[in-house]
ROBA-131509 format. One line per field, with one value per residue: z, x, y negated of N, C-alpha, C, O in turn. Coordinates in nm, 2 decimals, padded with zeros to 4 digits. Layout:
ROBA-131509
n_Z = [Z, ...]
n_X = [X, ...]
n_Y = [Y, ...]
ca_Z = [Z, ...]
ca_X = [X, ...]
ca_Y = [Y, ...]
c_Z = [Z, ...]
c_X = [X, ...]
c_Y = [Y, ...]
o_Z = [Z, ...]
o_X = [X, ...]
o_Y = [Y, ...]
end
This chain:
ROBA-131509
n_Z = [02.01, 01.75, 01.77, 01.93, 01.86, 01.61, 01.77, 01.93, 01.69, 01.60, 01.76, 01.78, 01.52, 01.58, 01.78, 01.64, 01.42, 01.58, 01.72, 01.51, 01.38, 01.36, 01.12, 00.96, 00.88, 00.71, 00.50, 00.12, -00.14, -00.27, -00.11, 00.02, 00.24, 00.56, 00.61, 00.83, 00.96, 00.89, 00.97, 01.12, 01.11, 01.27, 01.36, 01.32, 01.10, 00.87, 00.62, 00.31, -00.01, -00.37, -00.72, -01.01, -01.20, -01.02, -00.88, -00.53, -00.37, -00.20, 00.17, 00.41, 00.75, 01.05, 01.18, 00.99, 00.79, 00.49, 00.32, 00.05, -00.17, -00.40, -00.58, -00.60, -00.30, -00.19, -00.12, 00.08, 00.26, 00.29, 00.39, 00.67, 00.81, 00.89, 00.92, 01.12, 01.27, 01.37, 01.24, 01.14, 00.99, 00.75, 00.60, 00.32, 00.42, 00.21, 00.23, 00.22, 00.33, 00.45, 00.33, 00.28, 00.13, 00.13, 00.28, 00.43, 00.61, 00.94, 01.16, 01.43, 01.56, 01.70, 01.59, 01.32, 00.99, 00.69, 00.39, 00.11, -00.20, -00.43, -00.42, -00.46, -00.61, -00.75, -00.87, -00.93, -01.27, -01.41, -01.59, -01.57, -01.69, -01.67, -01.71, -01.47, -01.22, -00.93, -00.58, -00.25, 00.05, 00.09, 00.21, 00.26, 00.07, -00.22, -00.23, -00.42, -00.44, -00.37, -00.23, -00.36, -00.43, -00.59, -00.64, -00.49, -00.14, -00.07, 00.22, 00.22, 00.12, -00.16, -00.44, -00.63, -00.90, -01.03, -01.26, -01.11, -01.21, -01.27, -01.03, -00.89, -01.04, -01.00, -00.75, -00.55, -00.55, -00.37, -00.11, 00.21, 00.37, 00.21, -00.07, -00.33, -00.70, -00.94, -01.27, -01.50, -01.58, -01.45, -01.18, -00.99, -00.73, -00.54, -00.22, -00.27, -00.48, -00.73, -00.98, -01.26, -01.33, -01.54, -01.61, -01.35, -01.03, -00.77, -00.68, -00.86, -01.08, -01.14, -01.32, -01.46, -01.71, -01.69, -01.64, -01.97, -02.03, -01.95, -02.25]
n_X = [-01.89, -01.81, -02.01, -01.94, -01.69, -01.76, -01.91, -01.74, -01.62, -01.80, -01.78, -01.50, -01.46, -01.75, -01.61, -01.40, -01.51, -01.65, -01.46, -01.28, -01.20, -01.36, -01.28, -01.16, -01.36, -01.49, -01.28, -01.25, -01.41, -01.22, -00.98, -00.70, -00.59, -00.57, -00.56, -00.47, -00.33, -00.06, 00.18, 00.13, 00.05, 00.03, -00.12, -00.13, -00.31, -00.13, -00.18, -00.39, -00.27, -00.24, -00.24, -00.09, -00.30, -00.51, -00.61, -00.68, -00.44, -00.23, -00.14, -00.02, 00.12, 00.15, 00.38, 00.56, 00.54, 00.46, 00.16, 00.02, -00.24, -00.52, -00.69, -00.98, -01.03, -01.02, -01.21, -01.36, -01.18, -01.13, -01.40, -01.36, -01.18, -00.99, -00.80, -00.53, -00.68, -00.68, -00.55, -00.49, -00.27, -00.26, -00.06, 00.26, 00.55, 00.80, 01.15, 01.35, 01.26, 01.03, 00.75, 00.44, 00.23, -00.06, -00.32, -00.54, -00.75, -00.82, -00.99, -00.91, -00.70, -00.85, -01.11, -01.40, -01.14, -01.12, -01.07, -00.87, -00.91, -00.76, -00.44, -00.27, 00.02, 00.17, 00.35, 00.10, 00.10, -00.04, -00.11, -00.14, -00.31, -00.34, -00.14, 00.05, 00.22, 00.44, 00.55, 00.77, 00.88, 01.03, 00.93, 00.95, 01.06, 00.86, 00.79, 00.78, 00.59, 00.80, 00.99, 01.11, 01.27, 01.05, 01.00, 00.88, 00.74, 00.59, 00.57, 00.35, 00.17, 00.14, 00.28, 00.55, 00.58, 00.87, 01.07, 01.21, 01.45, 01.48, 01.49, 01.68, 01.91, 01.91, 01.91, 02.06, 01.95, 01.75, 01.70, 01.56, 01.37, 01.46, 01.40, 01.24, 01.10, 00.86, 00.72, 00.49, 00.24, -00.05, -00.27, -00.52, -00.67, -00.90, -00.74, -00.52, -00.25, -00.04, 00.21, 00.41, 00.68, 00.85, 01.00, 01.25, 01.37, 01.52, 01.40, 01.10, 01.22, 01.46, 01.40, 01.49, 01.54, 01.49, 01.73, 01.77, 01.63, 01.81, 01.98]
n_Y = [05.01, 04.86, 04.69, 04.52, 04.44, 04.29, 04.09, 03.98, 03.88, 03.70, 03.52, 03.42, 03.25, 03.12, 02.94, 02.86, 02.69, 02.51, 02.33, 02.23, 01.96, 01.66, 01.46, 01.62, 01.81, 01.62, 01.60, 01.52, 01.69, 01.98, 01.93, 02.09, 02.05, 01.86, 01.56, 01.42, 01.55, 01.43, 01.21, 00.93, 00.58, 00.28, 00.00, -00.40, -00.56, -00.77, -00.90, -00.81, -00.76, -00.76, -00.71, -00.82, -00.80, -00.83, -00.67, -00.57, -00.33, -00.28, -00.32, -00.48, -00.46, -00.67, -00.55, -00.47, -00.27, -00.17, -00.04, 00.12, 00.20, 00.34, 00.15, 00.12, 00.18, -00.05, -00.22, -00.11, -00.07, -00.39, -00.44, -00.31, -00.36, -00.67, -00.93, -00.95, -00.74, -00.45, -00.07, 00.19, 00.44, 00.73, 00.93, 00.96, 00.87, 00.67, 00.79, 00.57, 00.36, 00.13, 00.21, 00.31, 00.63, 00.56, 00.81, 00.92, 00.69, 00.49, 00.24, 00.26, 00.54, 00.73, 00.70, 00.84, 01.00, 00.82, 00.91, 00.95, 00.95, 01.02, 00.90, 00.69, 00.73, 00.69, 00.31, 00.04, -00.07, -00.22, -00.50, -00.89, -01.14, -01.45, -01.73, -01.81, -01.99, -02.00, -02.04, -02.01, -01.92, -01.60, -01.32, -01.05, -00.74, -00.65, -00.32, 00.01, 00.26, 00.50, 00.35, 00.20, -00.16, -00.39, -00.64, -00.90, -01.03, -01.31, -01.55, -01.70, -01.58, -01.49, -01.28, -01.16, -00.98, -00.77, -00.55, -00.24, -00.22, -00.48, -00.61, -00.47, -00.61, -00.84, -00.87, -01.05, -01.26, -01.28, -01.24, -01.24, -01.46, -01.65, -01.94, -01.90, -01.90, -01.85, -01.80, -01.67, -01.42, -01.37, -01.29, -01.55, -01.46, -01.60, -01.68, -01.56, -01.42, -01.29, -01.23, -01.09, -01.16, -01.39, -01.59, -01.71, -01.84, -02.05, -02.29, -02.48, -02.61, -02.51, -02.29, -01.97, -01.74, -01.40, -01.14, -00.96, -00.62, -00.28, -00.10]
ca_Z = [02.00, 01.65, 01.80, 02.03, 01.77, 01.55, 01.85, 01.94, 01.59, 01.58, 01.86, 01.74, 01.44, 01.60, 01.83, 01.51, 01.33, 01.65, 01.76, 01.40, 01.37, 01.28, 01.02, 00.83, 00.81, 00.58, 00.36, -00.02, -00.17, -00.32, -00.11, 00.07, 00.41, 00.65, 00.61, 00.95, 01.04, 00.85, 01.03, 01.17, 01.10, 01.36, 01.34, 01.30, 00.93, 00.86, 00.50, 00.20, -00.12, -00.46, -00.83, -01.13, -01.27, -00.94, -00.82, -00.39, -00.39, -00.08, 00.29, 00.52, 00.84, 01.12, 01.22, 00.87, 00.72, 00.40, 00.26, -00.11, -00.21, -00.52, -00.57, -00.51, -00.13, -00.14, -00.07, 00.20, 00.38, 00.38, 00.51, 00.77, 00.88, 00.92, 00.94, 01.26, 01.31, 01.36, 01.14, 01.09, 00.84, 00.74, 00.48, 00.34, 00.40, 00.15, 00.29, 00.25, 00.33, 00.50, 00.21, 00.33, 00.05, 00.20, 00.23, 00.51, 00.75, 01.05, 01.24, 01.56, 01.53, 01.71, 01.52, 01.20, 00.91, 00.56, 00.28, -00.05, -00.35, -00.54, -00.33, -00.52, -00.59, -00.84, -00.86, -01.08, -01.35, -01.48, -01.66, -01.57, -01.82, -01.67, -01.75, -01.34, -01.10, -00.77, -00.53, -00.15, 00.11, 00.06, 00.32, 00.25, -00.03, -00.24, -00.26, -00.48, -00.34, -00.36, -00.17, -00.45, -00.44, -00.73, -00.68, -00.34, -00.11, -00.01, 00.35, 00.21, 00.07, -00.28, -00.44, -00.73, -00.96, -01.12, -01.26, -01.03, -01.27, -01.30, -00.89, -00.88, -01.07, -00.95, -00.60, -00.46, -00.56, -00.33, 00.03, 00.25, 00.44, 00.09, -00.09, -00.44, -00.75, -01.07, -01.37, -01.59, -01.57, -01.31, -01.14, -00.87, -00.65, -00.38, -00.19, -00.34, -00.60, -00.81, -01.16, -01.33, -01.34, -01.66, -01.52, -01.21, -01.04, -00.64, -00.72, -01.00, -01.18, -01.21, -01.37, -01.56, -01.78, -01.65, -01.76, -02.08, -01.95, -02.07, -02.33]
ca_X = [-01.76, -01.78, -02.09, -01.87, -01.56, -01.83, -01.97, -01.59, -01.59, -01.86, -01.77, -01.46, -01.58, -01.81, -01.53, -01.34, -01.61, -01.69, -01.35, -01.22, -01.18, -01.48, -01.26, -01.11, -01.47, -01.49, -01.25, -01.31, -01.39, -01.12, -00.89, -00.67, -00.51, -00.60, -00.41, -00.44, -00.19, 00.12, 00.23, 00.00, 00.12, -00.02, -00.04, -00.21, -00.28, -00.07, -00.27, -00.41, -00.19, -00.33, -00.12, -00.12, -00.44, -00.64, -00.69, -00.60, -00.39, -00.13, -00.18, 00.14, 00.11, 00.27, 00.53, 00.65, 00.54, 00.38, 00.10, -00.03, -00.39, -00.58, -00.79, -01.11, -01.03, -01.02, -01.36, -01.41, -01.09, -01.14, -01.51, -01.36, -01.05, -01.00, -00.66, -00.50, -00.71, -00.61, -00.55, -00.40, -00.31, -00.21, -00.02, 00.39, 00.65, 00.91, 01.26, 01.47, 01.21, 00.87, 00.60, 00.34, 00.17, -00.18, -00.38, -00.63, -00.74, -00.93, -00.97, -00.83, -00.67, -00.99, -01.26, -01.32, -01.10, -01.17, -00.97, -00.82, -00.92, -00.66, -00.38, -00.17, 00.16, 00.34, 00.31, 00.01, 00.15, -00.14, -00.06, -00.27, -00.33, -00.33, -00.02, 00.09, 00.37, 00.41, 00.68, 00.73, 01.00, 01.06, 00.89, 00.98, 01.08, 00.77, 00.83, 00.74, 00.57, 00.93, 01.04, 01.27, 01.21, 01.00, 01.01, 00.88, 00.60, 00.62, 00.52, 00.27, 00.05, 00.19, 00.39, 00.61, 00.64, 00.92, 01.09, 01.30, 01.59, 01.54, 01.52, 01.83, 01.98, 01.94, 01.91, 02.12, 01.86, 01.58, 01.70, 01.49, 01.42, 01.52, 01.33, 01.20, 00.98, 00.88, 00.66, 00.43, 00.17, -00.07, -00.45, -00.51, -00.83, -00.94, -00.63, -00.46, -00.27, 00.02, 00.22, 00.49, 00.76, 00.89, 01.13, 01.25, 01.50, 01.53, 01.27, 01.05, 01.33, 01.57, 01.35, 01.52, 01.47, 01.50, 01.82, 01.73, 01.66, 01.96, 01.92]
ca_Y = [04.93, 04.80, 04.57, 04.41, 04.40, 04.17, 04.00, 03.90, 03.82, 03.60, 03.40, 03.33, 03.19, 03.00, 02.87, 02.75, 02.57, 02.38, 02.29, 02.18, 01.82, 01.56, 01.44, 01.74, 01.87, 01.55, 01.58, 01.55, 01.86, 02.01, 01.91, 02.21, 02.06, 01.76, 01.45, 01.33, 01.63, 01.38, 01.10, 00.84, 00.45, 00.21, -00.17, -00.47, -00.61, -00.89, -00.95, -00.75, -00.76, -00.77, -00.71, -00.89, -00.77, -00.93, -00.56, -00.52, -00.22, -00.28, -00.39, -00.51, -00.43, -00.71, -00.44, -00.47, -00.13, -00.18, 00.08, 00.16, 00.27, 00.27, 00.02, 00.15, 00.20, -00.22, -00.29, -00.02, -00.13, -00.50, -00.48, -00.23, -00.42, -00.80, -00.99, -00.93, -00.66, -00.28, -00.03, 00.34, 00.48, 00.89, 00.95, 00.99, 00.76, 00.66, 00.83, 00.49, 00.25, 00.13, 00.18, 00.42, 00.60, 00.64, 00.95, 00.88, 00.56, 00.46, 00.15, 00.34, 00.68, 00.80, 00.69, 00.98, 00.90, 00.79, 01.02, 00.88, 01.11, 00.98, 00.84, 00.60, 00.79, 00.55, 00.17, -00.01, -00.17, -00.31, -00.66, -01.01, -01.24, -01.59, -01.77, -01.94, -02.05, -01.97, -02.05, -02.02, -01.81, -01.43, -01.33, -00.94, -00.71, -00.57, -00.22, 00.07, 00.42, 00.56, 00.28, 00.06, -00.28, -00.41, -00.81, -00.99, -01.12, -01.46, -01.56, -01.75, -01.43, -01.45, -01.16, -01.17, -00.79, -00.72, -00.41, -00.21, -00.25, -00.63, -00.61, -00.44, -00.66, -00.97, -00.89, -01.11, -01.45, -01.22, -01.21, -01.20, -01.57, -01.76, -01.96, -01.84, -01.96, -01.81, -01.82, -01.53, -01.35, -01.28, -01.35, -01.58, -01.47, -01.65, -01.69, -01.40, -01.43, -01.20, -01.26, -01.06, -01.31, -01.35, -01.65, -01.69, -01.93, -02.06, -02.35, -02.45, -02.67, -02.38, -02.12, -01.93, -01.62, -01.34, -01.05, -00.82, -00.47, -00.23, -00.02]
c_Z = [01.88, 01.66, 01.86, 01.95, 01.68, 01.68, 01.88, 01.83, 01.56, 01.66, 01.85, 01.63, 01.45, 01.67, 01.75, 01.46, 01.44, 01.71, 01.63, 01.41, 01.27, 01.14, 00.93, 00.79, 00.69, 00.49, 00.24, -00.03, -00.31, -00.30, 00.04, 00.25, 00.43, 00.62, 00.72, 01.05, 01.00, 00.95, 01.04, 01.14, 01.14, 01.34, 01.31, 01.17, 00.94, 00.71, 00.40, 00.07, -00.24, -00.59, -00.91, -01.17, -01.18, -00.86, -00.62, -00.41, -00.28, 00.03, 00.34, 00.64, 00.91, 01.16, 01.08, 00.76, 00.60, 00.36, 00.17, -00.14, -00.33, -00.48, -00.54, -00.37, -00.10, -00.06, 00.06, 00.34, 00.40, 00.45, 00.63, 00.84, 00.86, 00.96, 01.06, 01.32, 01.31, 01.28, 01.15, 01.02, 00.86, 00.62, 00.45, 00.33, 00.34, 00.25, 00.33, 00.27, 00.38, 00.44, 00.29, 00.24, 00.13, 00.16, 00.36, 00.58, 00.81, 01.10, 01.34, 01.49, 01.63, 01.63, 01.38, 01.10, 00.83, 00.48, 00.14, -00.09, -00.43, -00.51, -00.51, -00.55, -00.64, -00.83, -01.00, -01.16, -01.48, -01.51, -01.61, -01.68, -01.85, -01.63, -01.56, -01.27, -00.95, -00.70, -00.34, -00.10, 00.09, 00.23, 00.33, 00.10, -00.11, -00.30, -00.36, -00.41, -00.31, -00.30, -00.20, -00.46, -00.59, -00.69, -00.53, -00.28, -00.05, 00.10, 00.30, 00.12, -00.04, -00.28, -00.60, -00.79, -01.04, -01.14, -01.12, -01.07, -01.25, -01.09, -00.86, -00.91, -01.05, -00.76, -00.46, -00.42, -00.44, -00.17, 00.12, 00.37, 00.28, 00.02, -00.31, -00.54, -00.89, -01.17, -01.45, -01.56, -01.46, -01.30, -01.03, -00.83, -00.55, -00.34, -00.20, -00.46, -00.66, -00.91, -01.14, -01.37, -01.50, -01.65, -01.40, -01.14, -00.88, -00.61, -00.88, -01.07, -01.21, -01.25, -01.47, -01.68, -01.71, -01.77, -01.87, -02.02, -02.04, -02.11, -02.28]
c_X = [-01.76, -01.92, -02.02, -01.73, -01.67, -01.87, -01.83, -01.53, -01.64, -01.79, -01.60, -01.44, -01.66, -01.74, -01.44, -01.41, -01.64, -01.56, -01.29, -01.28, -01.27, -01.41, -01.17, -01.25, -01.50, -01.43, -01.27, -01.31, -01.32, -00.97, -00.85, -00.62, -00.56, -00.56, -00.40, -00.38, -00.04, 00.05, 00.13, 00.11, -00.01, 00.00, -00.14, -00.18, -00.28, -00.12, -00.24, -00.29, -00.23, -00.23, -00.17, -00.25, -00.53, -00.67, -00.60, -00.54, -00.30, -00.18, -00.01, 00.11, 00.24, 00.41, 00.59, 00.63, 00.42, 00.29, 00.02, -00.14, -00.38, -00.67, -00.90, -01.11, -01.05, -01.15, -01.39, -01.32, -01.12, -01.31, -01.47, -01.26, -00.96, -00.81, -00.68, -00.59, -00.66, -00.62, -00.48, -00.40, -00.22, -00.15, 00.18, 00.46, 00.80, 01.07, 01.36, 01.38, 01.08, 00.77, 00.55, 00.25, 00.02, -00.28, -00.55, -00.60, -00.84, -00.90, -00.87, -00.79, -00.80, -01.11, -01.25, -01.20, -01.15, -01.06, -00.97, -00.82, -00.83, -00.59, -00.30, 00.01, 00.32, 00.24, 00.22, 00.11, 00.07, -00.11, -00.14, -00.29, -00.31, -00.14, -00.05, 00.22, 00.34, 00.56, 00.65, 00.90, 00.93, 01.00, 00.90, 00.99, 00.87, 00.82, 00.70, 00.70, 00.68, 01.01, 01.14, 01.15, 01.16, 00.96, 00.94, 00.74, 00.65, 00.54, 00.36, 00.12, 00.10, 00.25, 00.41, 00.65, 00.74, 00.98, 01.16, 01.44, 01.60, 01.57, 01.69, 01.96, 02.00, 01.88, 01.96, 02.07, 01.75, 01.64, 01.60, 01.50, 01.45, 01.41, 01.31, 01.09, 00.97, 00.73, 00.59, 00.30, 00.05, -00.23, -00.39, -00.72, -00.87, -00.81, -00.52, -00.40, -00.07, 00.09, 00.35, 00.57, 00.82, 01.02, 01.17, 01.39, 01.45, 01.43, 01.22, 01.16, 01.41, 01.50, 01.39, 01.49, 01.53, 01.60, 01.75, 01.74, 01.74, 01.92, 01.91]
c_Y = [04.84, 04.67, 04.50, 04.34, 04.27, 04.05, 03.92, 03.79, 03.70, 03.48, 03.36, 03.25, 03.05, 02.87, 02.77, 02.65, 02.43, 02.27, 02.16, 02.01, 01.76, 01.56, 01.52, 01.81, 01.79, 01.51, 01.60, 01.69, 01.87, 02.00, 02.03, 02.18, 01.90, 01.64, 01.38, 01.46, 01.55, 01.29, 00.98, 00.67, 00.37, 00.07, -00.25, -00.55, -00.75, -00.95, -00.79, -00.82, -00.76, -00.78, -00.78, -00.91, -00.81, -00.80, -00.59, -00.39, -00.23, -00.37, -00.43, -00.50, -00.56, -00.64, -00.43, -00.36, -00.17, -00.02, 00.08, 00.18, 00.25, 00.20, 00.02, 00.16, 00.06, -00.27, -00.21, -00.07, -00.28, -00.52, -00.39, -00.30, -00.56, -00.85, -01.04, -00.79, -00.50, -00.18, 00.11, 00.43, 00.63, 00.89, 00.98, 00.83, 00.78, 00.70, 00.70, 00.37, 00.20, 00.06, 00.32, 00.48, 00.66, 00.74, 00.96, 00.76, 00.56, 00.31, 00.15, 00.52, 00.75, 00.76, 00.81, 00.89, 00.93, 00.84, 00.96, 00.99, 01.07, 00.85, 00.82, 00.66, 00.74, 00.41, 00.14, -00.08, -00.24, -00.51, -00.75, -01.13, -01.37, -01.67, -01.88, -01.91, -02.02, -01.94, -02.03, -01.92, -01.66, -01.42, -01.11, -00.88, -00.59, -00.43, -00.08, 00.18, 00.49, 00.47, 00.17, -00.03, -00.32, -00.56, -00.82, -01.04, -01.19, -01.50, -01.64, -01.69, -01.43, -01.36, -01.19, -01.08, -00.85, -00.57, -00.39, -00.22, -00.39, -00.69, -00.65, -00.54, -00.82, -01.01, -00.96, -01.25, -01.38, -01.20, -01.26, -01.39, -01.68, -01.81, -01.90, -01.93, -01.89, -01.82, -01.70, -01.52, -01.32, -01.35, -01.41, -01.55, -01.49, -01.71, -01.59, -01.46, -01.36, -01.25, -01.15, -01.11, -01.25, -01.47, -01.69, -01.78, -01.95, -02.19, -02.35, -02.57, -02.57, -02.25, -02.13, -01.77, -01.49, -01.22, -00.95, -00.73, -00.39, -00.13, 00.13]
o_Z = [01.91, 01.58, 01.84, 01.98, 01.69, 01.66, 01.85, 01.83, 01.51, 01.61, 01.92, 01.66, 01.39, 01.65, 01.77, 01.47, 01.41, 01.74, 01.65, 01.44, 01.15, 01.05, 00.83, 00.68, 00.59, 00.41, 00.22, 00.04, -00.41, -00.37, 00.14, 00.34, 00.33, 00.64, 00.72, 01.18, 01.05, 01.00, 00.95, 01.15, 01.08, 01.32, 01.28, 01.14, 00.98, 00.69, 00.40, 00.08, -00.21, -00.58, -00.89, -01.18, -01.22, -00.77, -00.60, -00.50, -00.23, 00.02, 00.28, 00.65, 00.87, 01.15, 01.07, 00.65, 00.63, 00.38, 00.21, -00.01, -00.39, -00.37, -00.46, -00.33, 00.02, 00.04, 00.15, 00.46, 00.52, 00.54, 00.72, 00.96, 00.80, 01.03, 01.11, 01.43, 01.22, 01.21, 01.18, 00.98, 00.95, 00.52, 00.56, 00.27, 00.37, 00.34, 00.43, 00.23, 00.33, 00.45, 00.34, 00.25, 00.19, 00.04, 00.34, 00.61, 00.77, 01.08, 01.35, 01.40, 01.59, 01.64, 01.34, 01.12, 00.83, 00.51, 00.08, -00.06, -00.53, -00.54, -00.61, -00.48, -00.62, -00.81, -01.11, -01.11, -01.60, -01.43, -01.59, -01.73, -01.96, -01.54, -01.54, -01.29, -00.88, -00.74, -00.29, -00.17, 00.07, 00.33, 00.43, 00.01, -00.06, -00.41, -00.36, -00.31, -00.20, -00.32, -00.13, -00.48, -00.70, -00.73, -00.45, -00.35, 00.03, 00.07, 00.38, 00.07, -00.06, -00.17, -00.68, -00.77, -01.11, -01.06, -01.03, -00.99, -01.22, -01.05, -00.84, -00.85, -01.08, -00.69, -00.34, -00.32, -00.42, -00.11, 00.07, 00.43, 00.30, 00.04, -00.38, -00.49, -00.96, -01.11, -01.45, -01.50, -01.37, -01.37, -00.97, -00.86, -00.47, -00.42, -00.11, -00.54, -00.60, -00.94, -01.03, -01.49, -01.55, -01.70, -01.34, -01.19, -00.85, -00.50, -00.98, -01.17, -01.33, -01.22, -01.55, -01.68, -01.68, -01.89, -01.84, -01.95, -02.16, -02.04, -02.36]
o_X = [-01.72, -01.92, -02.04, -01.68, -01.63, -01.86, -01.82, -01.46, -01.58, -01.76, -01.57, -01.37, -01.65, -01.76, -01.41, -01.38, -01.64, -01.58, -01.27, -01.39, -01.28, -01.46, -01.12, -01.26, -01.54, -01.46, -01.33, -01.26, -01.33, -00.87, -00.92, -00.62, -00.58, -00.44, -00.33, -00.38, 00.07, -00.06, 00.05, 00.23, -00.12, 00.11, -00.25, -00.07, -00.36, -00.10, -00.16, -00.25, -00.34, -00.13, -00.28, -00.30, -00.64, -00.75, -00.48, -00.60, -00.32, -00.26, 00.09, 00.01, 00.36, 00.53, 00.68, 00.69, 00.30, 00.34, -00.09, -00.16, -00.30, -00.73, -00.95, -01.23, -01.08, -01.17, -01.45, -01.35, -01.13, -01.33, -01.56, -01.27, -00.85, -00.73, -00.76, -00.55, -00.59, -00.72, -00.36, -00.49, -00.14, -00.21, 00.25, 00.44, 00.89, 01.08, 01.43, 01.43, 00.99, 00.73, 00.62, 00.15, 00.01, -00.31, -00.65, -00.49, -00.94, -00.79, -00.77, -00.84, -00.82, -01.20, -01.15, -01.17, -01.21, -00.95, -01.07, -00.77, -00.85, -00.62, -00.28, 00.10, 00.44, 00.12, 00.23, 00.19, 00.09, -00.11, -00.25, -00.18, -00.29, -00.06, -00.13, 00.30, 00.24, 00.64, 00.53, 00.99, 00.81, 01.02, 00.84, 00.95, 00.79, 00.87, 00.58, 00.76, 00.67, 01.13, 01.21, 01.03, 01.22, 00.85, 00.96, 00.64, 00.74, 00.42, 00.26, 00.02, 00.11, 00.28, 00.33, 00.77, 00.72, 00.95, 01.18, 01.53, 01.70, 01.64, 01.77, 02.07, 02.10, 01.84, 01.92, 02.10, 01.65, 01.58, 01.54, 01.61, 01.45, 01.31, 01.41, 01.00, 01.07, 00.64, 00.67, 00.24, 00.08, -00.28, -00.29, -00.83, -00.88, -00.76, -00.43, -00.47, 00.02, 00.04, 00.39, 00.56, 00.82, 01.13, 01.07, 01.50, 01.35, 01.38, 01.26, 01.09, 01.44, 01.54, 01.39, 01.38, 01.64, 01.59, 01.67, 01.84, 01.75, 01.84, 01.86]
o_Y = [04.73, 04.58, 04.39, 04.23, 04.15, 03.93, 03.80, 03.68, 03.60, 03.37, 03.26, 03.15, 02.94, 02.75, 02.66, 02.54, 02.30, 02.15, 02.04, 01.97, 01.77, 01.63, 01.47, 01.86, 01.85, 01.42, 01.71, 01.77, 01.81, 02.03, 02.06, 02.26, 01.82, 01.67, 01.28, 01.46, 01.59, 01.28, 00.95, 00.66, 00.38, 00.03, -00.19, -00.60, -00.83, -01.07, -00.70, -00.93, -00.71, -00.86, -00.82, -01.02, -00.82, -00.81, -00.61, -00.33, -00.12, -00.47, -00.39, -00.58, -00.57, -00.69, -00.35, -00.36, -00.19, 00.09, 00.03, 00.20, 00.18, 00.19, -00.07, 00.16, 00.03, -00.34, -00.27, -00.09, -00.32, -00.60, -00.40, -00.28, -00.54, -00.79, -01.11, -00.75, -00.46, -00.19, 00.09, 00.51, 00.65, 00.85, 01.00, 00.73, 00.85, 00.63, 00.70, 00.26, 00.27, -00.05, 00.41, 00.41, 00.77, 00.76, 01.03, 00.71, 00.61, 00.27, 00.07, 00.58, 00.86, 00.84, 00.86, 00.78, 01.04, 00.79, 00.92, 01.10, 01.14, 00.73, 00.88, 00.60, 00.74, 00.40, 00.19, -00.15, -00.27, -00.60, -00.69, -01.17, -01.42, -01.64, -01.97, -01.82, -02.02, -01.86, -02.04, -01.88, -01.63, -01.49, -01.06, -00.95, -00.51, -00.43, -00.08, 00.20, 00.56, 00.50, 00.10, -00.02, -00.29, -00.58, -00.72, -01.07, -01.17, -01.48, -01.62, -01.73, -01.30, -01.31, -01.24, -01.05, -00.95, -00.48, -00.47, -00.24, -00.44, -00.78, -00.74, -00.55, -00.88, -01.11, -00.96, -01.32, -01.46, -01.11, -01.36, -01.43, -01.80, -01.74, -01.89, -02.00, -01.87, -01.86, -01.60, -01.62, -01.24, -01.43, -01.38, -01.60, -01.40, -01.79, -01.57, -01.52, -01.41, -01.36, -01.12, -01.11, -01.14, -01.44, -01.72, -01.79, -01.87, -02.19, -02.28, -02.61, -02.56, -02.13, -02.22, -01.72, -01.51, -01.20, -00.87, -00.71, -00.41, -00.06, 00.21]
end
């Protein structure tokens, strides 16, 4: 009896190990549960994103759903996935908003996926250095991992950071469709390019400074 209680044992066992999923067998080590058991986000990439400091860190998805990385995942995802091309991503979604912080991706939700060791959980706010301008239409709100707006991307690939408070507060110049222009901080790479606005107005003749943050 207790040979057949092991042999039952073995085999199921063996039945686990072979069953279990390509890509949870490769997740990092150290890490306790799957990430392609949360929520799957499907879509075709509408462009890479890139912050002040020149680093990629955000994709957009045509369907509108923005999603976060660290920066090291940049290089892996753009030689894996090409504008207009497909894309799915694993990970959580902001409660009031569609930012996606990512935790796995694949090309297709069948192919294995690729696991972020160190998923992006708050926004970079790494600084850029080169003093430029950059104007164009609001072409959506750029959002934080928690899903508050933190300043804009412009249809024309630009994006413009600011705080969440200075968002907040002058949210009414940022709708969505309007046109926009501002001044600060930021890298431009390739066709990429970022700043930290430090003035900000509806073209570049009306830039103006942006409110003091309150004490």
């Amino acid at each position: 009896m207790s040979n057949r209680r092991a042999l039952l044992a073995g085999g199921a066992i063996l039945a686990l190990s072979t069953t279990r999923p390509a890509a949870w067998a490769r997740a990092p080590r150290g890490l306790w549960f799957d990430p392609t058991q949360l929520p799957s986000y499907s879509g075709r990439l509408d462009r890479w994103i890139s912050n002040p400091a020149g680093q990629v860190d955000r994709g957009l998805l045509r369907e509108g759903t923005q999603f976060v990385f660290p920066a090291s995942e940049a290089e892996a995802l753009a030689a894996a996935v090409a504008r207009g091309g497909p894309i799915t991503i694993w990970g959580i979604r902001a409660r009031s908003a569609p930012v996606v912080t990512m935790l796995a991706w694949a090309r297709v939700e069948t192919d294995p996926a690729s696991f972020v060791e160190s998923p992006a959980w708050f926004a970079n706010d790494t600084p850029g250095t080169q003093r430029l301008a950059l104007s164009g239409r609001i072409q959506a709100p750029l959002l934080n991992p928690q899903g508050e707006p933190m300043g804009v991307i412009l249809a024309n690939g630009g994006s413009i950071r600011l705080t969440v408070e200075t968002h907040r507060r002058i949210a009414s110049q940022l709708d969505v469709g309007d046109n926009v222009a501002a001044e600060g901080l930021g890298t431009r790479r390739g066709d990429l390019i970022a700043i930290d606005a430090q003035r900000l107005g509806k073209d570049e003749a009306s830039l103006q400074g942006l409110p003091e943050p309150s004490p």
